[in-house]
C-alpha positions as CSV (number, residue, x, y, z in Angstrom):
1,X,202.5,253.7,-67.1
2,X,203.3,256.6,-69.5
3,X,202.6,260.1,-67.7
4,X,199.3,261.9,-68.6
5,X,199.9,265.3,-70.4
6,X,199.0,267.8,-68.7
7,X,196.1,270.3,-69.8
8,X,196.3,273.6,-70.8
9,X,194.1,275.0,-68.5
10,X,195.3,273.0,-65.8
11,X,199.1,274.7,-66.4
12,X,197.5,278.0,-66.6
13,X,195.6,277.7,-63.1
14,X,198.9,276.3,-61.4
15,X,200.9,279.2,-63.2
16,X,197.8,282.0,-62.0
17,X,198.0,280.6,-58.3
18,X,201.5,280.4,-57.8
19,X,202.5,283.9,-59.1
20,X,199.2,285.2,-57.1
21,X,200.7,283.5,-53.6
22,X,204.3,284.3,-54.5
23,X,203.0,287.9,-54.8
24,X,201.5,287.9,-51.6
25,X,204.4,286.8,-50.1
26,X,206.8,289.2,-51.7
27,X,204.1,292.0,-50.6
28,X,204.5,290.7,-47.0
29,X,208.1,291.1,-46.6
30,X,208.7,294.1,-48.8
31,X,206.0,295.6,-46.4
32,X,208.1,294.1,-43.6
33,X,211.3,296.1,-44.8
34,X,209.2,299.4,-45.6
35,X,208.0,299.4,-42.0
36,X,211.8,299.8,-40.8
37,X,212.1,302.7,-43.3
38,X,209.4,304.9,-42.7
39,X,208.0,304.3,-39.1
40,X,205.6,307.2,-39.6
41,X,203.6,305.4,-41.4
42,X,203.3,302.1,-39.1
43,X,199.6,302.8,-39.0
44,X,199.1,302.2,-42.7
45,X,201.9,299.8,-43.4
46,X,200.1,297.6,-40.6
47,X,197.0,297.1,-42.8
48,X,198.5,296.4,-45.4
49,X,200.6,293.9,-43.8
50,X,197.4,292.0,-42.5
51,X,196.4,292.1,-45.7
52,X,199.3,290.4,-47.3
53,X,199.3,287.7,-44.4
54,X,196.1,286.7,-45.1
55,X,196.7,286.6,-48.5
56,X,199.3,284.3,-47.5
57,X,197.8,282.1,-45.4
58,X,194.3,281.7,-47.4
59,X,196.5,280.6,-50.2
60,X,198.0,278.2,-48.6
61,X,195.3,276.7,-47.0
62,X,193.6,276.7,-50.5
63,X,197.1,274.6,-51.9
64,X,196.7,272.2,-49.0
65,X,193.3,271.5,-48.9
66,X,193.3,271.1,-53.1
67,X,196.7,268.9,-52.9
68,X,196.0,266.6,-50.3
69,X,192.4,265.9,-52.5
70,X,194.6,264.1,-54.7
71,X,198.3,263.1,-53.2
72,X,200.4,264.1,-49.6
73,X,201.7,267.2,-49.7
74,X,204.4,266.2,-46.9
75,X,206.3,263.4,-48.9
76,X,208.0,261.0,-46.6
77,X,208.0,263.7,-43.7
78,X,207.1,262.2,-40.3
79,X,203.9,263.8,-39.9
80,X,201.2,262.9,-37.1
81,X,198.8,260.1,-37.9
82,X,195.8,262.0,-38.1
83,X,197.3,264.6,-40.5
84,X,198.6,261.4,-42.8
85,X,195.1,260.0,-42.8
86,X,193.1,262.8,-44.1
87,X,195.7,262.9,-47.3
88,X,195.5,261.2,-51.2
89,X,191.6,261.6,-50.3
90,X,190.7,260.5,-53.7
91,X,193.4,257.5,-54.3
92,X,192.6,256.3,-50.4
93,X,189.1,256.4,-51.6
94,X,189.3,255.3,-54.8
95,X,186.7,251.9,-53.8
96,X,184.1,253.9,-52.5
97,X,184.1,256.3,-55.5
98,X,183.8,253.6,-57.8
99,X,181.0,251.7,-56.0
100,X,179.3,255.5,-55.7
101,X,179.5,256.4,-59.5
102,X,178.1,252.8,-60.1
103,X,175.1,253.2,-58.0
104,X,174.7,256.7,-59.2
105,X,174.1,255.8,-62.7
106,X,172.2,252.7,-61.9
107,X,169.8,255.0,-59.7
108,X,170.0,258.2,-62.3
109,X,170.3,256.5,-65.3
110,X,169.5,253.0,-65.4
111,X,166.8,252.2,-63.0
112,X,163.4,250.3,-64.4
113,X,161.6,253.3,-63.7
114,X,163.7,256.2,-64.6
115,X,164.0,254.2,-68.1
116,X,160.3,254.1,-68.2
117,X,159.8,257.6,-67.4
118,X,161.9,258.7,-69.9
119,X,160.9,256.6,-72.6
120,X,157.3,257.6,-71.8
121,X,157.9,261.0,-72.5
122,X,160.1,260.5,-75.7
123,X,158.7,259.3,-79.4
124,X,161.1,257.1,-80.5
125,X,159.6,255.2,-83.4
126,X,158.9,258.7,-84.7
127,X,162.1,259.9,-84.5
128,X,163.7,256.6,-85.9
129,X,161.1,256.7,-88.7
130,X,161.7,260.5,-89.3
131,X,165.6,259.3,-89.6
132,X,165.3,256.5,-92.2
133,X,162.7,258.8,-94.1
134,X,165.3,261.4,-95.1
135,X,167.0,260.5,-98.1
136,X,170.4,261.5,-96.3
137,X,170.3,259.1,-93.8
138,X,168.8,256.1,-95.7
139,X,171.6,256.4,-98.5
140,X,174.3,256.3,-95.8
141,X,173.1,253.4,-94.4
142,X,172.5,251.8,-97.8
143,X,176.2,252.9,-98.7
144,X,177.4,251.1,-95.7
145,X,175.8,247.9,-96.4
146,X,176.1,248.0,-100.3
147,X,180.4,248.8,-99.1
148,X,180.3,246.0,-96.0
149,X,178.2,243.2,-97.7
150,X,180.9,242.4,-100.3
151,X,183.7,242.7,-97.7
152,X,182.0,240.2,-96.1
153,X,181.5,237.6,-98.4
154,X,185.3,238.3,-99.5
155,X,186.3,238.1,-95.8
156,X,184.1,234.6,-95.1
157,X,183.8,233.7,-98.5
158,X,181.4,232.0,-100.7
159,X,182.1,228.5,-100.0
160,X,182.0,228.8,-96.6
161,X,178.5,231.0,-96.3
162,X,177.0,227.6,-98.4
163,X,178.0,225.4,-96.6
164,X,176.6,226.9,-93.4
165,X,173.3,227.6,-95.3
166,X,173.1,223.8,-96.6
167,X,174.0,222.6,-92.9
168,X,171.8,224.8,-90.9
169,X,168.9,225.1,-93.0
170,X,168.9,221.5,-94.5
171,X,169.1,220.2,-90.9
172,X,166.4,222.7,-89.8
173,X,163.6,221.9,-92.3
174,X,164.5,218.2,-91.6
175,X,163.8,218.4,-88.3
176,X,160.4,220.8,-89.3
177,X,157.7,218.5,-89.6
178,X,155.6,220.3,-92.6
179,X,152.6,218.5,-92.7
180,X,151.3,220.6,-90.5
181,X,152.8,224.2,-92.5
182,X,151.6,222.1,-95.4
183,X,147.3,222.1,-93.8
184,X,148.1,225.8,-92.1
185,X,148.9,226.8,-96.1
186,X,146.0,225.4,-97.5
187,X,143.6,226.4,-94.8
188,X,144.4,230.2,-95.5
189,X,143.8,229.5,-99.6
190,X,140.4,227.6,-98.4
191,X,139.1,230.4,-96.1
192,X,139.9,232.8,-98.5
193,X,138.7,231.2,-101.5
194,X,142.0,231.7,-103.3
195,X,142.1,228.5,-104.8
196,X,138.8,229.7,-107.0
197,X,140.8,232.5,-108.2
198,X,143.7,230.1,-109.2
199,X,141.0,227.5,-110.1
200,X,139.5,230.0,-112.4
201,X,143.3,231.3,-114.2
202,X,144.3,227.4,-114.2
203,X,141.2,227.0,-115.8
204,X,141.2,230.2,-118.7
205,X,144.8,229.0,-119.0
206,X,144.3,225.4,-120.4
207,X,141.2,226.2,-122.5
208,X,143.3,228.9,-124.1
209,X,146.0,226.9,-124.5
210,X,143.9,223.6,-126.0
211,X,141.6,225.9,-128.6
212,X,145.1,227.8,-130.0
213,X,147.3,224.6,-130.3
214,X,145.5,221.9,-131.4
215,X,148.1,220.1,-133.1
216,X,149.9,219.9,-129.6
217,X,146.5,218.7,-128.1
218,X,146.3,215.6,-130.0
219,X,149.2,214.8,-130.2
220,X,149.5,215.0,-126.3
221,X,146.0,212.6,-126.3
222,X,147.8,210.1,-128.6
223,X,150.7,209.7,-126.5
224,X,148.5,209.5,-123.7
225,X,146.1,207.0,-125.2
226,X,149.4,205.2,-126.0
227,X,150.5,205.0,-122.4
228,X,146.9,203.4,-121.7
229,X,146.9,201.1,-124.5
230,X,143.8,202.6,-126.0
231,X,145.8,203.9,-128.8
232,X,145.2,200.5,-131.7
233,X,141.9,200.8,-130.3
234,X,140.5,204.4,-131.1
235,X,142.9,204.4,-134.3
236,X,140.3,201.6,-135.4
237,X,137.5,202.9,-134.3
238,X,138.4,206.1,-136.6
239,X,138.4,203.7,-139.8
240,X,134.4,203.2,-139.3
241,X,134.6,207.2,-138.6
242,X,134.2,208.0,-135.2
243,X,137.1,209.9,-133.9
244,X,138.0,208.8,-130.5
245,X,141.1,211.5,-130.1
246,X,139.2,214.3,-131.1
247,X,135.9,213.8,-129.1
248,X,138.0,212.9,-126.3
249,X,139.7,216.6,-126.5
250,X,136.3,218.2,-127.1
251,X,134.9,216.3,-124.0
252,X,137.8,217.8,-122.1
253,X,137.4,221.3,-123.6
254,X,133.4,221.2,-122.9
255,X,133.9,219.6,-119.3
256,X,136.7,223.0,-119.0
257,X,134.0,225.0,-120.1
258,X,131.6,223.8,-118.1
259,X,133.1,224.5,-114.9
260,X,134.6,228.0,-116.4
261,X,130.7,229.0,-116.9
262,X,129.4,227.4,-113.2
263,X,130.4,228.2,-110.0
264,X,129.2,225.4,-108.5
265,X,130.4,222.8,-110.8
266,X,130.2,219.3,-109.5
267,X,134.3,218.8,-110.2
268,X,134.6,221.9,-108.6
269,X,133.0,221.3,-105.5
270,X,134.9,217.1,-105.8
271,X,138.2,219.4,-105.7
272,X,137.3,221.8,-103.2
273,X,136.6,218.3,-100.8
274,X,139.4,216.3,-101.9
275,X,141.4,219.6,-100.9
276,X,139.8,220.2,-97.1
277,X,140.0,216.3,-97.2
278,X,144.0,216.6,-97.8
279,X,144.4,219.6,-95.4
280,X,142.5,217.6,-92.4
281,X,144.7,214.8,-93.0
282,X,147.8,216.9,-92.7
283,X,147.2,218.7,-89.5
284,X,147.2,215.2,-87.7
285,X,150.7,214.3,-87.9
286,X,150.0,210.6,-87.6
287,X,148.2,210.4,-90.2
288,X,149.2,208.6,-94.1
289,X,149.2,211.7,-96.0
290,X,151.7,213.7,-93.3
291,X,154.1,210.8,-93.3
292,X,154.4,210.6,-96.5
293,X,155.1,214.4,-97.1
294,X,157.5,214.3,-94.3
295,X,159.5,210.8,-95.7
296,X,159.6,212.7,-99.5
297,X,160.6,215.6,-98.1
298,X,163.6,214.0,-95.9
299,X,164.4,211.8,-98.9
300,X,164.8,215.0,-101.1
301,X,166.9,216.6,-98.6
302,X,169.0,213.3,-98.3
303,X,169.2,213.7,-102.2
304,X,173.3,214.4,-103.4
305,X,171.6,216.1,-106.4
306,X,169.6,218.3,-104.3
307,X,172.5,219.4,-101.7
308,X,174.7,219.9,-104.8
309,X,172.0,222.3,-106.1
310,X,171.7,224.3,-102.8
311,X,175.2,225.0,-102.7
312,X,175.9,225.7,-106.4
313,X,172.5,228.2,-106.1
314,X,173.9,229.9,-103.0
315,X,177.5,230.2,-104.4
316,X,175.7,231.9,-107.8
317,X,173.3,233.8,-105.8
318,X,176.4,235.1,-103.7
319,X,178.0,236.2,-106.7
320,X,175.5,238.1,-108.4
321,X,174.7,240.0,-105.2
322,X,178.3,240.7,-104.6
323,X,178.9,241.7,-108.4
324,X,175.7,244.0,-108.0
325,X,176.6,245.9,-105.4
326,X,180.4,246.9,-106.3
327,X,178.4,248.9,-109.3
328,X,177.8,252.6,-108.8
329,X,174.4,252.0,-109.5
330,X,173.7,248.7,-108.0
331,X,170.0,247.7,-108.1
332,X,170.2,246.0,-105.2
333,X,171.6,248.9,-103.7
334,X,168.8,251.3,-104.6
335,X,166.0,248.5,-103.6
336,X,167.4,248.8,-100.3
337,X,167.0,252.4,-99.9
338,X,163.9,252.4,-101.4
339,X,162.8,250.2,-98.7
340,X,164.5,251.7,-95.8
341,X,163.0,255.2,-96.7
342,X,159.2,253.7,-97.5
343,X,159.7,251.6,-94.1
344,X,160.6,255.3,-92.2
345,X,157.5,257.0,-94.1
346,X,155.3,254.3,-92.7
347,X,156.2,254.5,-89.3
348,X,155.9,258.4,-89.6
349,X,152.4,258.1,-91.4
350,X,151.0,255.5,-88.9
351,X,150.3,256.3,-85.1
352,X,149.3,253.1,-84.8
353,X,152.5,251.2,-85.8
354,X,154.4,254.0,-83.6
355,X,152.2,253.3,-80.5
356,X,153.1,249.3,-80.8
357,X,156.9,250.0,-81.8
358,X,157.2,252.6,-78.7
359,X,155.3,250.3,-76.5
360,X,157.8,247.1,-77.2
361,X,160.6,248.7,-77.5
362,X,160.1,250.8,-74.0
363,X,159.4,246.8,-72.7
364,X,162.9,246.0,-74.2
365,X,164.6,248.7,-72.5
366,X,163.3,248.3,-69.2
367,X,163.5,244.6,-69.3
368,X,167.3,245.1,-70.6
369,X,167.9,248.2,-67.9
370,X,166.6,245.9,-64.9
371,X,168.4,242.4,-66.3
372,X,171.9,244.8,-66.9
373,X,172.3,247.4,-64.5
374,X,173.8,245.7,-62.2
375,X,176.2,244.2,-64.5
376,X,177.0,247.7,-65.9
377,X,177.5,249.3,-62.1
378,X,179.3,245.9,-61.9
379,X,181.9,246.9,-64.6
380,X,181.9,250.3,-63.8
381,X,183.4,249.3,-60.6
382,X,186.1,247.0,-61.5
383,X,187.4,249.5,-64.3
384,X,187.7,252.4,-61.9
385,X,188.9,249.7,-59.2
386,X,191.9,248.8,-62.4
387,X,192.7,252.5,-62.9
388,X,196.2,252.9,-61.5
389,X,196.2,255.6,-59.3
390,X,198.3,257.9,-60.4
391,X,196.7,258.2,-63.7
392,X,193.4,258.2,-62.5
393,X,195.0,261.1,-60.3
394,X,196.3,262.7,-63.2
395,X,193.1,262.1,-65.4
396,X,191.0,264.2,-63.0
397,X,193.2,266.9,-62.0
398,X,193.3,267.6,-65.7
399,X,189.3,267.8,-66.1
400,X,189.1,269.8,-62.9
401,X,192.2,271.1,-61.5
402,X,191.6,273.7,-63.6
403,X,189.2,275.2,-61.5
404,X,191.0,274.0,-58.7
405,X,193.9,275.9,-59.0
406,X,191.6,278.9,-59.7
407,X,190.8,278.5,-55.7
408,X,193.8,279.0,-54.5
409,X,194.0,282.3,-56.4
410,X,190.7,283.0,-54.8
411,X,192.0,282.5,-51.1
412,X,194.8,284.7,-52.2
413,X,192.2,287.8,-53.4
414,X,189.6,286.9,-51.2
415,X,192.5,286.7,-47.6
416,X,194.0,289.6,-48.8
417,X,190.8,291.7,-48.7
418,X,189.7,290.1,-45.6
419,X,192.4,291.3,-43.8
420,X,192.4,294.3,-45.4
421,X,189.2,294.8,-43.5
422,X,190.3,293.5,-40.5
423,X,193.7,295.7,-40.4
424,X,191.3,299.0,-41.5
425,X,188.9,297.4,-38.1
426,X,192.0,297.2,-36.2
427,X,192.9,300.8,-37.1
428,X,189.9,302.3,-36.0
429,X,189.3,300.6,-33.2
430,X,192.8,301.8,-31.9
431,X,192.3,305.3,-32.6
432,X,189.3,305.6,-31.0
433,X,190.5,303.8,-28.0
């Protein structure tokens, strides 16, 4: 175990309290001498010597009582038992000081209640969305991940992050049944009458389409009438001049326009039931319509083709993003930010979303705080229980021997005037006896 370097300060106070005691003790005999040489003033040189004494003797008794804090002051000396035993107060106690700053910070620190007290008083959604809103902080963190995210993908590569997407997620939506997503989905366009608004485009969208290419119209209606086998049939009928093709594609265009113009079209409606018709059948899981979802959609993920295309996609898609962001002005990069500052200006702007994040994440902490905090005290313990003595001896006489040391220069000062009192008490009391 290497030796811990001893502090400044701490060198300083040991250098103070030695030259302060040394000084008292050089006063003490000096005065001892100076009494042989001038007798006449025995009076004076008494007090003074009192005073050095006491000097003495408080600094020593301040460099006992701060040394046998922290090791025995006697060495192997044969000293009685009940001296031995009040010495190395801190190594001899070094379990019960670890089991005491454990339950200190579990009681000060980490206790359900103080965390809930605190957290009551503090606004931390506001301060976290005050944080991401200020265009110093979001671009840091966006530099870190536009810096880390390509590290990554180098460090793990792009081979590997497919495979564990086609793995996990293949296996994940095999084992979701989504007939029931599938009736959820359409439910929601139902209720909220979405599917007229897509009716309606769909709907502007072929009629536009049929009246400006009407070449392409008929000749998708021959190839249809062909796959029928109607096609000899209306080519014949168009040599007595009726022209099956072409009233067949302004039947379709009239019946288009028909339900464009009416609301309450009678195909309209027939869709609108065949559709709550399909979404009843695919909330019961049993029932023809969800197993056959669920069989197409297991045979698709079953499908080589279709496992080759995930990983191919995610090996491209891994590349772009990687390429992107080792640009200087990556798009991605700047999407982020944009994000991560509009996401901290919305938690600033709305009390609402602050009340909700403040209220969950105060749950989280005291749910963490009273899961943990015995495991922290827990660890706590056993480090200060693995601290080899001598450096944890070493570690806290240099963040408070400081002071320490500092005492001892006190017991010099402070003896020294004490018996200066006592010898000028002494004095009086003699002469007027």
């Amino acid at each position: 175990m290497q030796n811990q370097t001893i502090a400044p300060s701490l060198q300083r106070s040991k250098r103070f309290a030695t030259i302060a005691l040394v000084s008292a003790v050089v006063a003490w005999l000096a005065l001892m001498v100076t009494a042989k040489i001038f007798p006449e003033y025995l009076w004076l040189i008494h007090i003074l010597m009192l005073s050095a004494e006491a000097g003495v003797v408080g600094g020593l008794a301040d460099w006992y009582a701060i040394t046998v804090l922290f090791r025995n002051p006697f060495g192997k000396m044969p000293i009685p038992k009940f001296l031995r035993d009040h010495t190395e107060i801190i190594p001899r106690n070094k379990a019960r000081i670890a089991e005491s700053m454990g339950r200190f910070v579990q009681e000060n620190f980490l206790s359900p209640q103080i965390v809930q007290r605190s957290l009551a008083n503090t606004d931390l959604s506001l301060a976290a969305g005050k944080w991401l809103a200020n265009p110093k902080n979001n671009a840091q963190v966006t530099q870190a991940i536009q810096q880390s995210v390509p590290k990554i993908f180098e460090f793990v590569g792009q081979e590997q992050i497919s495979g564990f997407i086609q793995s996990n997620s293949v296996q994940w939506v095999k084992n979701t049944q989504i007939n029931h997503l599938a009736s959820e989905m359409l439910r929601a366009v139902l209720e909220n009458d979405f599917h007229q608004d897509v009716l309606q485009r769909g709907l502007d969208l072929a009629h536009e389409w049929m009246i400006s290419h009407p070449e392409k119209t008929q000749e998708i209606t021959r190839n249809l009438f062909k796959e029928m086998g109607v096609w000899r049939l209306a080519k014949g009928a168009s040599w007595i001049g009726i022209d099956v093709q072409q009233r067949s594609i302004d039947s379709v265009i009239g019946r288009v326009e028909a339900m464009l113009a009416d609301a309450d079209h009678p195909w309209r409606i027939k869709i609108e039931e065949a559709a709550n018709t399909l979404m009843l059948q695919l909330s019961d899981p049993n029932s023809e319509a969800s197993q056959k979802l669920n069989s197409s959609k297991n045979a698709l993920l079953d499908s080589p083709q279709v496992l080759n295309f995930i990983s191919g996609a995610v090996v491209i898609l891994c590349d772009a993003i990687k390429a992107d962001l080792e640009q200087a002005n990556s798009g991605i990069a700047e999407n982020i930010r944009i994000a991560i500052q509009q996401v901290g200006q919305n938690i600033v702007s709305n009390a609402s979303v602050r009340e909700l994040l403040n209220h969950r994440l105060s749950g989280i902490a005291v749910e963490l705080s009273d899961q943990y905090s015995e495991k922290v005290i827990r660890f706590i313990s056993e480090r200060i229980h693995e601290w080899d003595s001598t450096e944890m001896i070493d570690k806290i006489e240099n963040e408070v021997g400081g002071d320490l040391h500092m005492i001892r220069v006190n017991g010099v000062v402070v003896g020294a005037f004490i018996g200066l009192v006592l010898g000028v008490i002494r004095a009086v009391v003699e002469n007027l006896l």
